[in-house]
Structure formats: structure tokens, C-alpha cells
N, C-alpha and C positions, 0 to 999 in steps of 0.2 A: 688684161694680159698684154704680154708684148710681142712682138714680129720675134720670130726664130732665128736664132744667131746662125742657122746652116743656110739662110736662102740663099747666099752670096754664088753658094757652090751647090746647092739642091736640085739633083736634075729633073725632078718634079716639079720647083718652080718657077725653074728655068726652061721648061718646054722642050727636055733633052730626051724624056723618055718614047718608047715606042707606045703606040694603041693608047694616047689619052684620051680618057674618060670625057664625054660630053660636057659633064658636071665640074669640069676643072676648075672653074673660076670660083664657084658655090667651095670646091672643096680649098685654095689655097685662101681663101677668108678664112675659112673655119681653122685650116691646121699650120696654116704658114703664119698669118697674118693675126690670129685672136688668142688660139692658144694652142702650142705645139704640144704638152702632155698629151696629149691622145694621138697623137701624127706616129703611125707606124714606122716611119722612116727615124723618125726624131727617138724614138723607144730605143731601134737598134742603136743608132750614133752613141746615145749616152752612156748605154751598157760596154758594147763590143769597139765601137769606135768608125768611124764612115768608113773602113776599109771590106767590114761587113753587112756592111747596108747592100742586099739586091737589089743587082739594079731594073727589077722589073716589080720590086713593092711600091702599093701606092699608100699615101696618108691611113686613105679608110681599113687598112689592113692589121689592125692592133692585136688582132687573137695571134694572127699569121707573127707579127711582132714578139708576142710575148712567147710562143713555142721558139721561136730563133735563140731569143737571150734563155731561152729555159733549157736549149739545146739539144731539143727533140727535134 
């Protein structure tokens, strides 16, 4: 898989968000870096567009992801 086309501007991988996770590093291999389909951030972006991405969701949030685009 490849690096995610949002990192440039993702405030998650960019260290911009509040209260990061200990596990940050473990998690921007997994969802920045190997494979963004499961990146809750990357689920909203492709649906809604980054204007709808919270900015307080992390990667490992995909349920949280999928009720957003589901619009519940």
C-alpha cells in the first residue's frame, strides 16, 4: 500500500491535533503510512470531503467514521 495523499495537510500527522494518543507513532504506520482505507479520518475526506473531517477524530475511529458518512 501507499502513504496517504492527506498527510501533507493531516492534522493527525502533522502533530496539530489536541490529547495525542501515546500510540501515535504505532498508529501513523498503520493508517498514514501502510494503508489509509481503515484511517477514519481518510473514510470521511473521501466521502464528505476534509471540510468534514473533526477535528478531534483519530485514524482508529472507523465505526465513529462510518456513522458520520452514514449521517447519523
Amino acid at each position: 500500500m501507499a502513504e496517504c495523499e492527506c498527510l501533507p495537510k493531516c492534522p493527525f500527522f502533522n502533530d496539530k491535533m489536541q490529547n495525542m494518543p501515546s500510540l501515535t507513532s504505532m498508529m501513523k504506520k498503520r493508517y498514514c503510512l501502510e494503508d489509509s482505507s481503515e484511517c477514519a479520518r481518510h473514510i470521511v475526506f473521501l466521502v464528505l470531503g476534509s471540510e468534514k473531517v473533526p477535528a478531534d477524530l483519530y485514524p482508529s475511529q472507523a465505526e465513529r467514521a462510518r456513522e458520520i458518512v452514514s449521517g447519523q
